[in-house]
C-alpha positions in Angstrom: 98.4 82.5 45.6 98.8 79.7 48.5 96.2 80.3 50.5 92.5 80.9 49.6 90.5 81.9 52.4 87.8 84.0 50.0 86.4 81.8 47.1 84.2 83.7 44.0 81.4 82.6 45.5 81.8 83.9 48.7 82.5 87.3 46.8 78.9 86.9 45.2 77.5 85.9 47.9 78.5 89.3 50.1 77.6 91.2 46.7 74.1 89.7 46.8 73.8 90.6 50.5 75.0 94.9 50.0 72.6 94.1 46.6 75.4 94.7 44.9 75.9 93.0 41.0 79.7 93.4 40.5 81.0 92.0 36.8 83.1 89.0 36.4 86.2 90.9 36.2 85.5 93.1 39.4 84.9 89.6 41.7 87.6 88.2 40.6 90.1 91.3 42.0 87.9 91.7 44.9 88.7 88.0 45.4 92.3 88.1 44.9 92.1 91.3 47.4 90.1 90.0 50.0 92.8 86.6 50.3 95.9 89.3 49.8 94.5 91.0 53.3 93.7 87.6 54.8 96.8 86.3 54.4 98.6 89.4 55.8 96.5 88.8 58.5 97.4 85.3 59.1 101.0 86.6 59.1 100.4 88.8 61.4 98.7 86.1 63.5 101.9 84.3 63.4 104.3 87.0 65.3 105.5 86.3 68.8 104.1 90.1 70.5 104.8 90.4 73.8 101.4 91.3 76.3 101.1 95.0 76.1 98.7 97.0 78.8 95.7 97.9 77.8 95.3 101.3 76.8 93.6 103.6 79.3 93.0 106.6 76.6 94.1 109.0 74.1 96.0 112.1 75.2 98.8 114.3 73.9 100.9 112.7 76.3 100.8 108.8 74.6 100.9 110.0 70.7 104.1 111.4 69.1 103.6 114.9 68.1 106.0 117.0 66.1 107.3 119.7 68.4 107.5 122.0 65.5 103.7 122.1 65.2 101.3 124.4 66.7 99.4 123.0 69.5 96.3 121.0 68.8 93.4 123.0 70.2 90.9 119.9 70.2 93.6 118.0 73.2 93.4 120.3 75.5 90.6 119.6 78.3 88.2 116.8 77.8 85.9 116.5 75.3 83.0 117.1 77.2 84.6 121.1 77.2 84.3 120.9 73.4 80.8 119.1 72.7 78.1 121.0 73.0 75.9 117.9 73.9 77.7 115.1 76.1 76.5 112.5 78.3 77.6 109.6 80.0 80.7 109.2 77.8 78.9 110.2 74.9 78.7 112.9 72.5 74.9 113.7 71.6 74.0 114.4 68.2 70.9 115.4 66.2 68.9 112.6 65.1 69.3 112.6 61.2 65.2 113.0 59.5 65.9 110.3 56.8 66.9 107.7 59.6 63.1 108.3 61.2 60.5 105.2 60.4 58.4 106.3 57.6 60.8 108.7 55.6 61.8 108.2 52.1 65.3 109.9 52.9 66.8 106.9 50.5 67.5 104.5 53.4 65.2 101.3 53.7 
């Protein structure tokens, strides 16, 4: 491998930081792994792409969609029609009890 953009100890380093404790054998693939994407990346980096708009959203009209399948149910009218909580852009969900201060839902 040419370029190293992830040492080891970087890899340890990250592991300490999830508290994570990952063998010998399993930082040395995540290494190798970690500089396979990087230098994909850095490929990628490298291609001459011509400016493209920025997307304004998703609809049924900017994907490819196999015209032998059923209509999707979930694309037609916006999502505020199909949440039954949504504001401001947002979809509104139930707060989750082991996310509250104090609980011993196994997050600290």
């Amino acid at each position: 491998m040419s370029d190293v953009f992830v040492s080891e100890e970087d890899v340890r380093k990250i592991a300490a930081l999830a508290k994570l404790a990952p063998d010998p054998e399993a930082i040395h693939r995540l290494t190798d792994e970690l500089n396979g994407i990087l230098g994909h990346v850095r490929v990628l980096e490298r291609l001459d792409v011509p400016e493209t708009e920025e997307p304004t959203g998703f609809n049924e009209a900017s994907a490819f969609r196999d015209p032998d399948l059923p209509p999707d149910p979930l694309a037609a009218g916006a999502p505020e029609d199909l949440a039954p909580d949504f504001q401001d852009g947002f979809f509104l969900v139930p707060r989750l009890p082991a996310l509250d201060e104090g609980s011993r839902g196994g997050f600290s």
